[in-house]
C-alpha positions in Angstrom: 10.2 14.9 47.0 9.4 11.5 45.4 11.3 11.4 41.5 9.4 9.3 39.0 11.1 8.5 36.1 9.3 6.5 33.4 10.2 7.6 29.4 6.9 7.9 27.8 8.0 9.5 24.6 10.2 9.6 21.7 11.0 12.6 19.5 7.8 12.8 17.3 5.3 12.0 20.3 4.3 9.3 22.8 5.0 6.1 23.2 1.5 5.7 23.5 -1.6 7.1 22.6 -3.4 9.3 24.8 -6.3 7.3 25.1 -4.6 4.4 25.4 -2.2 5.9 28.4 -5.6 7.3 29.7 -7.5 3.9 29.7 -4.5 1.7 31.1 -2.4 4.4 33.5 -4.3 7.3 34.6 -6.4 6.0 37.3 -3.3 3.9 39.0 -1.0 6.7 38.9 -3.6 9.1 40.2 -4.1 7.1 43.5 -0.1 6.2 43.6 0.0 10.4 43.8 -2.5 10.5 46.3 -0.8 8.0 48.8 3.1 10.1 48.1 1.3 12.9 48.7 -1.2 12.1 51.4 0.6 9.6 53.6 3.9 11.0 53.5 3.3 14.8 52.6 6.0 14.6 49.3 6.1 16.2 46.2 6.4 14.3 43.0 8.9 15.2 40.3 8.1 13.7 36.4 11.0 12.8 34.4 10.0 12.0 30.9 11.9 12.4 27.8 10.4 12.2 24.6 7.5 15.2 23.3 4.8 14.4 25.7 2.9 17.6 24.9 -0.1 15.4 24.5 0.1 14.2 28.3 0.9 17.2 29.6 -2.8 17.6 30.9 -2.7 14.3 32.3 0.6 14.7 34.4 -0.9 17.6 35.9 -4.3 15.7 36.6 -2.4 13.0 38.0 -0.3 15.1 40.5 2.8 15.5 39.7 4.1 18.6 40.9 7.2 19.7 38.6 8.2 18.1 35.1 11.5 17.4 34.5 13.5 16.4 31.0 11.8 19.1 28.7 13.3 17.9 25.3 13.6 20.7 22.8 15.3 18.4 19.9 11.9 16.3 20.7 9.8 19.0 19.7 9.2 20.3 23.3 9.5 23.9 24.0 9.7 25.7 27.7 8.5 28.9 26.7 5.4 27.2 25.0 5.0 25.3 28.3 4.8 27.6 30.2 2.3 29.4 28.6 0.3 26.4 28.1 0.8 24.4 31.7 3.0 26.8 33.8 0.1 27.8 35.6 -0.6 24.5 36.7 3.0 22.4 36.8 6.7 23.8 37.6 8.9 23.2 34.6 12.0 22.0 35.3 14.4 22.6 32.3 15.4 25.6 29.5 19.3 24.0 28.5 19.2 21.5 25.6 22.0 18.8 27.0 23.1 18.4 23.2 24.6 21.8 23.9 25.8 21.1 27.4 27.8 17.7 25.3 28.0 19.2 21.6 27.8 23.0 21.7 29.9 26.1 22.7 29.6 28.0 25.7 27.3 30.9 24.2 25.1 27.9 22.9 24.0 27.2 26.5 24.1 30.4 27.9 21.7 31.4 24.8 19.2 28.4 25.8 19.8 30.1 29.7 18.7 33.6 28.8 16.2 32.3 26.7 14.5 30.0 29.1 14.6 32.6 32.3 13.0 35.2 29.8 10.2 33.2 29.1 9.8 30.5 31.7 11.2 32.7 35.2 8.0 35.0 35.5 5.4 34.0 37.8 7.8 31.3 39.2 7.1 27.6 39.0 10.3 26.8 36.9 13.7 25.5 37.4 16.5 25.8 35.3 18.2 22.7 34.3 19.1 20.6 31.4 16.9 18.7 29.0 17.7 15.7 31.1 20.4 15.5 33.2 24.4 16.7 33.5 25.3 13.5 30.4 28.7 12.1 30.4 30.0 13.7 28.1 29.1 17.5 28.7 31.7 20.1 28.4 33.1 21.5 31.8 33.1 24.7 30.0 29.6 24.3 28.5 28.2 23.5 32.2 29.9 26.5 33.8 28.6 29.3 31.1 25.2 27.5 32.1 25.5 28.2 35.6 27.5 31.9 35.3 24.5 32.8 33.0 22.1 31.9 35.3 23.5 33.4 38.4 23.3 36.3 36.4 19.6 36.2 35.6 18.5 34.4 38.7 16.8 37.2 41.3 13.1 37.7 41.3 
């Protein structure tokens, strides 16, 4: 798979309008999908921070396969995704990485149970963090993340 990572947002919205994204990107990034996809066969992973819920019908007409950095303190929300796009899109998220840095142990491994509850059905989801494993996260933080999964994890 081919990563793209390009911050589009910030916590009240995009970066840029809709239209404007529309007008200047939509067209370029389509083809760039079409030659990662059609010459070498890859699928293409979004990272974008930020509440992008106004592009989210544009990343999916664009290509990409799976969206990854789904920012809950931005106002984006998995279980709402997946209602919304997880038909189209996998969602790759569910675990706020404030808690994985800030919070306790039951604070992620509420965001785990929450996230397989809603987002696990009918597939096309990953769990992860909000954006990555930060510097900073708590060893204990991570591990509750990953016992609560394994816990949840079989179709």
């Amino acid at each position: 798979a081919v990563l793209w990572a390009e911050d589009l947002g910030y916590g009240k919205g995009p970066l840029i309008s809709p239209a404007a994204f529309r007008r200047l990107f939509l067209e370029a990034n389509k083809e760039r999908a079409r030659n990662v996809k059609g010459r070498f066969g890859k699928k293409i992973l979004k990272h974008c921070c930020g509440n992008i819920n106004a592009l989210m019908d544009d990343f999916i007409a664009i290509g990409y396969d799976a969206y990854q950095s789904i920012q809950p303190t931005a106002g984006m929300d998995i279980c709402a995704l997946k209602k919304s796009h997880g038909d189209r899109i996998t969602l790759w998220g569910g675990v706020a990485v404030e808690n994985l840095v800030g919070g306790t142990p039951e604070d992620a491994r509420r965001d785990v149970r929450r996230s397989m509850a809603c987002a696990k059905p009918g597939g096309r989801f990953i769990l992860g963090s909000s954006h990555s494993v930060a510097v900073g996260a708590e060893y204990d933080n991570y591990m509750a993340m990953l016992d609560e999964y394994r816990k949840l994890c079989q179709y």
